[in-house]
matplotlib code that plots the C-alpha trace (Angstrom):
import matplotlib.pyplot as plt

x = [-38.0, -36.5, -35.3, -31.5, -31.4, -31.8, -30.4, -27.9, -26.1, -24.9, -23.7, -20.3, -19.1, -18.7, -21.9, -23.5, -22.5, -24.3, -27.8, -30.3, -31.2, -33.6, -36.7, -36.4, -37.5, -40.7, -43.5, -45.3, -48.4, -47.2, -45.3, -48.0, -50.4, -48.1, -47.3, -51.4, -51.3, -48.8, -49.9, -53.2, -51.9, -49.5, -52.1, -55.3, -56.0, -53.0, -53.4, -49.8, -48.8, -45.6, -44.6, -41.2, -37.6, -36.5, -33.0, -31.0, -32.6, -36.3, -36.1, -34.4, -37.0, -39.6, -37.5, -38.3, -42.2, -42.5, -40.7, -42.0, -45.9, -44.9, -46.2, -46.0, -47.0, -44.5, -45.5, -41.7, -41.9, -39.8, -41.0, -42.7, -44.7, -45.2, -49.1, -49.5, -48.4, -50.7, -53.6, -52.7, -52.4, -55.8, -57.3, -56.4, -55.3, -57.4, -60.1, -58.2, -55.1, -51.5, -49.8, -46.1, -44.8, -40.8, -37.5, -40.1, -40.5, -42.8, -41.9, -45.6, -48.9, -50.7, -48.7, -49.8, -52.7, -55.7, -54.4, -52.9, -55.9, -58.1, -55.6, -56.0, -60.1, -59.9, -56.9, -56.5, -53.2, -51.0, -47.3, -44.6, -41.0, -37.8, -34.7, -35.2, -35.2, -39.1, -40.5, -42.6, -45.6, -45.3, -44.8, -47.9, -50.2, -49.3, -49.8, -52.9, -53.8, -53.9, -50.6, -48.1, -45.3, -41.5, -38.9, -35.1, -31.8, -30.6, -27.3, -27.7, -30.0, -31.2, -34.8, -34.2, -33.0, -36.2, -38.2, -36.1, -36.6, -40.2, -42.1, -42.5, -40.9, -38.1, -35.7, -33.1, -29.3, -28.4, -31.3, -30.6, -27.2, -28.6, -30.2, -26.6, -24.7, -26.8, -27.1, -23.3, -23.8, -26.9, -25.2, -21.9, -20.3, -18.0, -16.6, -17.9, -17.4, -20.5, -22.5, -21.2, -22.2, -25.7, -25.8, -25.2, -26.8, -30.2, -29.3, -29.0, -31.3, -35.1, -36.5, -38.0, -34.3, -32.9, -35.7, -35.7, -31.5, -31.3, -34.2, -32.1, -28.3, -28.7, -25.6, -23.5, -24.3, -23.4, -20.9, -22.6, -24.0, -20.3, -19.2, -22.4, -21.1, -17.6, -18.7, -20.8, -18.4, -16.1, -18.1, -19.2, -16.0, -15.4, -18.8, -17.9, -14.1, -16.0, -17.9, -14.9, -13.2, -16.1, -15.9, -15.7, -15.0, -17.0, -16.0, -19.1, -18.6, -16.9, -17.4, -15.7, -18.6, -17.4, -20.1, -20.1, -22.9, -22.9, -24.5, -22.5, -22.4, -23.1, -21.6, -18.6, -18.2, -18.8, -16.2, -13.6, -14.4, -13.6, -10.3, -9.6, -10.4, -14.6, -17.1, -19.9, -20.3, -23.7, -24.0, -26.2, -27.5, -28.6, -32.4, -32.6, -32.2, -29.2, -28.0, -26.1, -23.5, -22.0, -19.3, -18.4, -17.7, -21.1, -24.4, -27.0, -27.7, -31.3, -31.2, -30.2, -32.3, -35.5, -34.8, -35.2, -38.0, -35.9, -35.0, -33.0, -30.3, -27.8, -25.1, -27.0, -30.0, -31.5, -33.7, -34.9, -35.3, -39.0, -36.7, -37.5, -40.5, -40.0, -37.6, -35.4, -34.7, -33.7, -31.5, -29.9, -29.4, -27.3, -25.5, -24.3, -23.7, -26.4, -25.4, -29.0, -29.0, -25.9, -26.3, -30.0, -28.3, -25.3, -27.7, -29.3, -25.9, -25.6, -28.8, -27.8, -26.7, -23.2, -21.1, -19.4, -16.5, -15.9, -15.9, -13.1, -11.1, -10.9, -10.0, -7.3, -6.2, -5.8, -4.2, -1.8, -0.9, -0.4, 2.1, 4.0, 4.1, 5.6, 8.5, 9.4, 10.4]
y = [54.2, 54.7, 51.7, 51.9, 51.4, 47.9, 47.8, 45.1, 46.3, 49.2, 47.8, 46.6, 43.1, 44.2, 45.9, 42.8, 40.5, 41.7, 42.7, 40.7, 40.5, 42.6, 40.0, 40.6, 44.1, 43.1, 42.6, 39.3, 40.5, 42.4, 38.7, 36.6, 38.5, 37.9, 34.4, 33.4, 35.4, 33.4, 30.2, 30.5, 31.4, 28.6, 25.7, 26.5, 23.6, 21.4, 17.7, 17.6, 19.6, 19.6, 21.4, 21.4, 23.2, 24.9, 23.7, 21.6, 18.3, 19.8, 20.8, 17.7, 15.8, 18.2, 17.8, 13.6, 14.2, 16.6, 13.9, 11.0, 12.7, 15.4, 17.8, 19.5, 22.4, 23.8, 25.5, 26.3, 26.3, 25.9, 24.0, 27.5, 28.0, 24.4, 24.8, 28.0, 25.9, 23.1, 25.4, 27.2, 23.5, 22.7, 25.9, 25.9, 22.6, 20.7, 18.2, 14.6, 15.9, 14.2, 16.0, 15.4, 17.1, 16.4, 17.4, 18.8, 17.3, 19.0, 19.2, 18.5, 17.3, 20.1, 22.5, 20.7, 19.0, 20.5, 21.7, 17.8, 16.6, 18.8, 18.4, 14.5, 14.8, 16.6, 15.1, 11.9, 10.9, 13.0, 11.2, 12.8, 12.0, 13.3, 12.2, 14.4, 12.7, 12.3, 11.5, 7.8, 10.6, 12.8, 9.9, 7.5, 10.7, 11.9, 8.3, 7.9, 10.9, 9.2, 10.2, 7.5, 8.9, 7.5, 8.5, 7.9, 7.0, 10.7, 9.2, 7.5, 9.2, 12.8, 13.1, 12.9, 9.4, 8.5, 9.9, 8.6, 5.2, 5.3, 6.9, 3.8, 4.7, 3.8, 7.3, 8.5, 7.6, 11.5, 12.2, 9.1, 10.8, 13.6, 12.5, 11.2, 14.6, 16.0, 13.7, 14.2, 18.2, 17.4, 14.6, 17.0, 13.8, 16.2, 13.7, 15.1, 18.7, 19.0, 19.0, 22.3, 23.5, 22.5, 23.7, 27.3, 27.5, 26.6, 29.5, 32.1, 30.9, 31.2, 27.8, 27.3, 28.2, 25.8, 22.7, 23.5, 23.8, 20.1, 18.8, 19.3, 18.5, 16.8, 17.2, 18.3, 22.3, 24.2, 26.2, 29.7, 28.7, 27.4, 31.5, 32.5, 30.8, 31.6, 35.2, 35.1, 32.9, 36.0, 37.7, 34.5, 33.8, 36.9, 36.6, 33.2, 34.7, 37.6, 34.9, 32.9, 35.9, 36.8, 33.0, 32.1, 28.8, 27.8, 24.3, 23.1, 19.6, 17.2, 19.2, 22.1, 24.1, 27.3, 30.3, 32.8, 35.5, 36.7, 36.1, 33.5, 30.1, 28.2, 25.0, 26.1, 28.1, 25.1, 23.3, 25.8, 25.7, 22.1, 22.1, 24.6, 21.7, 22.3, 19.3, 21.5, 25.1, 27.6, 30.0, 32.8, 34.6, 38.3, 37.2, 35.6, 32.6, 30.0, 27.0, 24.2, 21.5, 18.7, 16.5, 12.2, 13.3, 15.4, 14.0, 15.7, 19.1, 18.1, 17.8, 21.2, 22.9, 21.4, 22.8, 26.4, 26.4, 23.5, 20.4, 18.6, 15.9, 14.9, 16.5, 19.5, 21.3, 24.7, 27.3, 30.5, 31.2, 32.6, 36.0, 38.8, 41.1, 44.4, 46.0, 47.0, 43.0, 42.9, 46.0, 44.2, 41.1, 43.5, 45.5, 42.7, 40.5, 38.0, 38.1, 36.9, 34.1, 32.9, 32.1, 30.9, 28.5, 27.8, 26.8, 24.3, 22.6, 22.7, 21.1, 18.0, 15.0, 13.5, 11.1, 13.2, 10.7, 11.3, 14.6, 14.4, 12.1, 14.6, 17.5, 15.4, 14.8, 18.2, 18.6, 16.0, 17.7, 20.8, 19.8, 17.6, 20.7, 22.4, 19.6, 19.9, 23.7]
z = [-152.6, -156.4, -157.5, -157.5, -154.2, -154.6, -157.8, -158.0, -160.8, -158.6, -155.8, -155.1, -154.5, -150.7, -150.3, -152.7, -150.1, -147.2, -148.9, -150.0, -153.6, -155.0, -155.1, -151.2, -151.0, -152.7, -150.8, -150.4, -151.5, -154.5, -155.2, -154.5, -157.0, -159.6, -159.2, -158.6, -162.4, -164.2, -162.1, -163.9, -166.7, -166.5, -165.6, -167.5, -169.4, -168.5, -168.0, -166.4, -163.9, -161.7, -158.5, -158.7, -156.1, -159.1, -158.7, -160.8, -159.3, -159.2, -162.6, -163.8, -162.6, -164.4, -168.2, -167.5, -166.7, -169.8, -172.0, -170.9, -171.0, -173.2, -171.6, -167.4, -166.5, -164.1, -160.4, -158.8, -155.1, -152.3, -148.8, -147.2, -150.2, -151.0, -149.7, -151.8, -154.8, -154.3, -154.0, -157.0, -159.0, -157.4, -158.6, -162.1, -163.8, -165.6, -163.3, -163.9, -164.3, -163.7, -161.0, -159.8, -156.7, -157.1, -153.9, -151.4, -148.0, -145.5, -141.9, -140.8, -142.6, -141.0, -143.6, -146.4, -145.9, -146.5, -150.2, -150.8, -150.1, -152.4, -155.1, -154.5, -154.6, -158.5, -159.8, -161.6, -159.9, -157.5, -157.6, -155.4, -155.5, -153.1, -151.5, -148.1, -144.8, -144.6, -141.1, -140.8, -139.6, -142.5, -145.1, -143.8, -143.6, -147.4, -148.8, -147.1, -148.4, -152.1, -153.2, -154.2, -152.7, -154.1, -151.7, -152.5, -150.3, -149.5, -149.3, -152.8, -155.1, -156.3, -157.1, -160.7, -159.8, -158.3, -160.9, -163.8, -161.8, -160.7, -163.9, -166.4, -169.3, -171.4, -171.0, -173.5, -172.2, -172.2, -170.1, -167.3, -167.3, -166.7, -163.8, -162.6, -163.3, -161.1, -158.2, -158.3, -157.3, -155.4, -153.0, -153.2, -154.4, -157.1, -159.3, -162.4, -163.4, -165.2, -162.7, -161.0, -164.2, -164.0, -160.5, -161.4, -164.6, -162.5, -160.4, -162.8, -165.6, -165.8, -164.7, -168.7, -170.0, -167.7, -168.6, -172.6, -172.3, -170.5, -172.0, -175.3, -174.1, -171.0, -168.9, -171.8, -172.0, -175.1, -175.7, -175.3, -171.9, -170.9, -172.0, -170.2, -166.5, -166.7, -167.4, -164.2, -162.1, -161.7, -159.2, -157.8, -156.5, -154.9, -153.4, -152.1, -151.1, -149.1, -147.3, -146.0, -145.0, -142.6, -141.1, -137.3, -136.1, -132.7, -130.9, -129.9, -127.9, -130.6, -133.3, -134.8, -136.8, -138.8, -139.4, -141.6, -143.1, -147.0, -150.2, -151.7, -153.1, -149.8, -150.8, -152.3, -149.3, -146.9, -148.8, -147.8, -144.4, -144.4, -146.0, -142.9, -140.7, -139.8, -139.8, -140.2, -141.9, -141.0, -143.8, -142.4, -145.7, -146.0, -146.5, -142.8, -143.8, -143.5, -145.2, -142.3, -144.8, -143.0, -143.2, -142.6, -139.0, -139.3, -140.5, -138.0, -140.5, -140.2, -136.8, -136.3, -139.1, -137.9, -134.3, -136.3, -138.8, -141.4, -142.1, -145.3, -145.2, -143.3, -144.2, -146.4, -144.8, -144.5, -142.1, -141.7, -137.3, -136.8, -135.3, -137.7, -136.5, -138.1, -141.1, -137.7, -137.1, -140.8, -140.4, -137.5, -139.5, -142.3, -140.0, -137.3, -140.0, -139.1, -135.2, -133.5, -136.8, -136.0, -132.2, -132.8, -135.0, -132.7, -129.8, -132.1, -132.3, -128.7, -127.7, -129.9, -127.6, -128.1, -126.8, -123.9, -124.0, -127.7, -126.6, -123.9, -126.0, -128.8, -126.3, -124.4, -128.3, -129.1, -125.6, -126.4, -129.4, -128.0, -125.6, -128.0, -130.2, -127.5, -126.8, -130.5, -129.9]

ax = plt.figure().add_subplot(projection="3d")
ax.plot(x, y, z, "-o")
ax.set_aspect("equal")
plt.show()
């Protein structure tokens, strides 16, 4: 295949939208041999290590461990390569090393386990911190594992909150505001505008840009990364327009829920389906995956993403349905515009239980609504 097929430099905003990137057509293996190379290259003789979401709250919480020890090797995972990553910290960091684990939850023990507890044999301390809706199961088995686990109010805190909060040391004021700015993006709280910058500077920049640019500024970015976003926010918005074009809204018992399919922003995108009236948004993305964003008259995201391979907060959560066999399902997935995804997901919403009086109300509501519309003609 010559490489401008995938090329995303080619490829128009519309086509851009419904392919994946081009780290997708790479296969694991090919991807896995590299990242076992930079991991040991990355944790030979560290003393601090970090497995870190490389977000804007995963790498946060990385800038605090490398300034309070000063020092943290960095292993960036997300929570299906979370055992990978553990392995890889086993394998190569220093016997007696520090390790932090920081915004990964597991959905069982079993998929972490055996690495956790290998890490926990050869480390000196294994420290995890998170704000995910943890499970009792999940949270007694990883402490009693060895690992002094820390995990925040999802509703209150980021994980750079917890770590700011549970790593004893006396932080710099630009860097505990740090940790703030970026609970306000991570908690979609929006009140400070500085944190939708920090959100997509994670995106595009390298994870070591993004710590050493923080690490340095804190919230406040400088001006040549503020020149940097706004260049790349122009075609972010018309990926994230191209997404809400696409949208369908699906009443599903007391709930109106709008989908849509497209390589976009996914909470910018949720946002506009609530200002047209949703209370929850399914973003199917071009990779398989899907991100599910609730509102205050939906906080059950995590119930629905854990019914397909996920799990996450309650109003922010993400999965990727166990439905893709062969490059055909993918082709599918581009072509239908994520059609199997979507309904997989739908059905999830549908086997939640509701109040089926809430349910009625709302509909004789609408009903009422209706016909009063229909007196005012």
């Amino acid at each position: 295949m010559q490489d401008w097929v995938i090329d995303d430099d080619t490829l128009s905003v519309e086509r851009k939208s419904i392919l994946p990137g081009e780290g997708f057509f790479v296969p694991d293996s090919v991807e896995e041999a590299k990242e076992e190379a930079e991991a040991e290259a990355t944790l030979t003789g560290a003393d601090v290590a970090v497995v870190a979401d490389p977000d804007a709250d995963g790498l946060a919480c990385t800038a605090l461990v490398r300034e309070a020890y000063g020092e943290g090797a960095l292993i960036d995972a997300g929570p299906h390569d979370l055992e990978d990553a553990l392995e890889r910290v086993a394998d190569y960091s220093e016997p007696g090393a520090r390790i932090f684990v920081c915004d990964l939850c597991p959905d069982t023990y079993d998929e972490v386990g055996e690495a956790l507890e290998t890490l926990v044999e050869q480390a000196g301390a294994v420290r995890w911190f998170d704000h995910h809706q943890w499970t009792d199961t999940v949270a007694d088995a990883v402490r009693d594992a060895g690992v002094d686990l820390v995990v925040g109010d999802s509703e209150e805190e980021c994980t750079a909150d917890v770590a700011a909060r549970a790593i004893d040391y006396d932080f710099p004021a630009y860097l505990v505001e740090l940790a703030a700015v970026t609970r306000d993006h991570d908690l979609w709280i929006r009140d400070d505008p500085r944190s939708d910058d920090l959100a997509d500077f994670s995106y595009w920049a390298e994870p070591e840009e993004y710590i050493e640019a923080v690490a340095e500024h804190g919230a406040d970015l400088p001006e040549e990364i503020e020149e940097f976003l706004a260049e790349m926010r122009v075609e972010k918005e018309a990926l994230i327009e191209k997404a809400v074009a696409r949208a369908d809204i699906e009443e599903i018992g007391p709930w109106t829920v709008g989908v849509t399919y497209g390589r976009c922003s996914q909470n910018e995108v949720a946002e506009a389906l609530r200002q047209q009236g949703t209370d929850a948004a399914v973003i199917v993305k071009p990779s398989g995956s899907a991100s599910i964003r609730g509102t205050d008259n939906f906080e059950r995201a995590h119930e629905v993403a854990r019914q397909v391979n996920g799990g996450g907060h309650p109003k922010a959560a993400g999965c990727k349905p166990s439905i893709y066999d062969d490059m055909l399902d993918y082709a599918h997935h581009w072509t239908t515009r994520g059609a199997a995804t979507k309904q997989v997901i739908l059905e999830a919403f549908w086997n939640l239980e509701w109040d089926e009086a809430e349910a009625e109300g709302d509909a004789e509501a609408e009903a009422d609504d209706d016909t009063a519309a229909g007196t005012d003609e």
